[in-house]
C-alpha positions in Angstrom: -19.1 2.7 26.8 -21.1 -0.5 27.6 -18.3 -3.0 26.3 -15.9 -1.4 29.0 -18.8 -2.4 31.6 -17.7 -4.4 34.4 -20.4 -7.1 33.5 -19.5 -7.2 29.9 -15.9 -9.3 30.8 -17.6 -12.4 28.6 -18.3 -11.0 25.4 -15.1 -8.5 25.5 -13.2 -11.9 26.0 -14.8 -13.6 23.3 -14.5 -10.5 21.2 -10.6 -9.9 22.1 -9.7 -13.7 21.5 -11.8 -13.6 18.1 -10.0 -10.7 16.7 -6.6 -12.4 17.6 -7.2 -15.6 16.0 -9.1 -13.6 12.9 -5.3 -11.8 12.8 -3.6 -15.5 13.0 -5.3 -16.1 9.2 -5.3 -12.0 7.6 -1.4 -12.9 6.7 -2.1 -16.2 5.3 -5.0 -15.0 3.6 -3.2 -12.1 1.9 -0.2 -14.0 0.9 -2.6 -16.9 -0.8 -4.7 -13.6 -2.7 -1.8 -12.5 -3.6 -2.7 -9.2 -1.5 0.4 -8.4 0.5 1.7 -4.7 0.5 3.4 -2.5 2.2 0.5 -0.6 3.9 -1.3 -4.0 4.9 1.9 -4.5 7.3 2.3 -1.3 8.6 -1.7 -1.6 9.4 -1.3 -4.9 11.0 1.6 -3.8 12.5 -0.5 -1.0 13.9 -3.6 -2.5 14.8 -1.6 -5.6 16.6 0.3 -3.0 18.5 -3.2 -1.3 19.9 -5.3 -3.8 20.8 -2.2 -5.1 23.0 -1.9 -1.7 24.7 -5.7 -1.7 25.2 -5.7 -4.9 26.9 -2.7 -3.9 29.0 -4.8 -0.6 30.0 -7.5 -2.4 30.8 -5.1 -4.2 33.1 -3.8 -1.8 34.6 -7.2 -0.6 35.9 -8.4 -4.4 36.9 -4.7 -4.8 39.2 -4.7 -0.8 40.2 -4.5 -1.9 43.8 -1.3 -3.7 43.2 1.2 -1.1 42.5 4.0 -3.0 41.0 1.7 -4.8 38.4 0.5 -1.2 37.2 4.3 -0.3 36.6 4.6 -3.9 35.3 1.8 -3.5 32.3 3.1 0.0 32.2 6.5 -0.9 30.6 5.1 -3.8 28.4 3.0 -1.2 27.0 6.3 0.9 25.9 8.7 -2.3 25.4 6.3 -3.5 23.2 5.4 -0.5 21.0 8.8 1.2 20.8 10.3 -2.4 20.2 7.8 -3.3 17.3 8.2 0.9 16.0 12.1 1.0 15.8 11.6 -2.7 14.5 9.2 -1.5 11.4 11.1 1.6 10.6 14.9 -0.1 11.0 14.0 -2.4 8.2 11.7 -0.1 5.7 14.3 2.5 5.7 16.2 -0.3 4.2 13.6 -1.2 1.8 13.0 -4.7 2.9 9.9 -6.2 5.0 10.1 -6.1 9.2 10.0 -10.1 8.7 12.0 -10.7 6.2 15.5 -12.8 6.6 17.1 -9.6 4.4 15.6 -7.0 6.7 16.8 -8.7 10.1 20.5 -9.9 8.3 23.3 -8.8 10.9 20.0 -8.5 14.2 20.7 -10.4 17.3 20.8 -14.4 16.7 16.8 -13.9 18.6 15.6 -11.5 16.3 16.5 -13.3 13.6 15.3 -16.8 14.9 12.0 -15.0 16.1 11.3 -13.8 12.7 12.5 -17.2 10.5 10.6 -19.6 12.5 6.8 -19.6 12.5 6.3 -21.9 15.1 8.7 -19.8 17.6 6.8 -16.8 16.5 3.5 -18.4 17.0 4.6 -19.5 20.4 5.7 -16.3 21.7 2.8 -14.2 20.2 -0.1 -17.0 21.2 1.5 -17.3 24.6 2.0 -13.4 25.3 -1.6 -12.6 24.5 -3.0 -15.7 26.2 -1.0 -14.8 29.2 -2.6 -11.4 29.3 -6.3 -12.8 28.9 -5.7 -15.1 31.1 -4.7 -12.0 33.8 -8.1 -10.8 32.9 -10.2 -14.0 33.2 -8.4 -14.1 36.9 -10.1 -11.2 37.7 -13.8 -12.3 37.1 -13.9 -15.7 36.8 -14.6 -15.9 40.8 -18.1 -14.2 39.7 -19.2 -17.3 38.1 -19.9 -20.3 39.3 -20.8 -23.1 36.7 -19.6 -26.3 38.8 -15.6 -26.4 37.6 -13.1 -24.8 38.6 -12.7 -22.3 36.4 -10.4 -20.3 38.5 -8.1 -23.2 38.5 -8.2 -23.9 34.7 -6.9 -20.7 34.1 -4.5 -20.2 36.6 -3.3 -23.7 35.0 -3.3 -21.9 31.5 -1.4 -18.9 33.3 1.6 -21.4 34.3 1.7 -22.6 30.6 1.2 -19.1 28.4 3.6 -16.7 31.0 6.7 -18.6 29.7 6.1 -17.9 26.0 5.1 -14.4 27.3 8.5 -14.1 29.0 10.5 -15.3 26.2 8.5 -12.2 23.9 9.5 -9.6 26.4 13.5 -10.9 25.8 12.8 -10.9 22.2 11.3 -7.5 22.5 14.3 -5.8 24.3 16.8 -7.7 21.3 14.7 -6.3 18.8 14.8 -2.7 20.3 18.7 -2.9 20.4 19.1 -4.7 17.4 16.6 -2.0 15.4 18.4 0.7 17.2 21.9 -0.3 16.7 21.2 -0.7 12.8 19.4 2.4 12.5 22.5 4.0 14.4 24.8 2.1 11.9 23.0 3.1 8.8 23.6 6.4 9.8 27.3 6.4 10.4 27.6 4.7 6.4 26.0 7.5 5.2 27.9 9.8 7.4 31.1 8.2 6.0 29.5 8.5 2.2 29.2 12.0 2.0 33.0 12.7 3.7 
């Protein structure tokens, strides 16, 4: 496949970034049409959640020589789509929306700030996937040579994204809990229903 071409790093970086800041406006752009359903967030939910396990797979074969940061992208792979699954089906089975104040009442105090603030979301999200291009600019931005520092800048950009990254993977193990535990609770009411 040519994108995956070693020499292709530029235009799958400006593709990648272009699709994530295209997904920044489909929300706002729904909610101002007035074109918000149910299936649109399951697909964005979806589509998100791929093109972030793609870029950790590709990754994991740009740092296979360093063991630990395969098992590293490895489990953000699995945090991140059984966190955002058990998040999505936690809170439709309740009939409310994964974002929503009512779907995440009674979640973790994290969850539930992660979800109410858009600027806290923003942050965590921007940073996490800047943090992971950034990973992959590391690797061939030595390749080019265009009179500044390039390697620098983005080690620079690395420093400032991998705390916002951070922060997501906590928020990604309270929403896994928090998911899990309501699911777990729901289940017990209904138990205690039918007795």
């Amino acid at each position: 496949m040519w994108i995956c071409h070693p020499s292709r790093w530029l235009v799958a970086t400006v593709l990648y970034v272009s699709s994530f800041v295209g997904d920044l406006f489909d929300g706002l752009a729904a909610r101002k049409f007035d074109q918000c359903s149910t299936y649109g967030g399951l697909l964005d939910m979806v589509t998100d959640r791929c093109s972030t396990a793609g870029l950790l797979c590709v990754l994991q074969r740009e740092y296979a020589h360093e063991h630990k940061a395969v098992l590293l992208f490895t489990m953000l792979i699995l945090l991140d789509m059984s966190s955002h699954w058990c998040q999505m089906y936690s809170t439709t089975s309740l009939r409310q929306h994964h974002k929503s104040a009512d779907g995440n009442k009674g979640r973790f105090f994290l969850v539930r700030w992660y979800y109410a603030s858009y600027s806290f979301f923003g942050y965590c999200c921007v940073g996490t996937e800047f943090t992971y291009v950034a990973l992959y600019l590391l690797v061939h931005l030595p390749e080019v040579d265009v009179g500044i520092d390039l390697v620098a800048a983005c080690r620079y950009f690395l420093m400032i994204s991998t705390p916002a990254c951070f922060v997501k993977q906590i928020v990604n193990v309270s929403q896994l809990c928090s998911s899990c535990y309501a699911v777990a609770d729901f289940d017990a009411r209904q138990r205690n229903k039918t007795k």
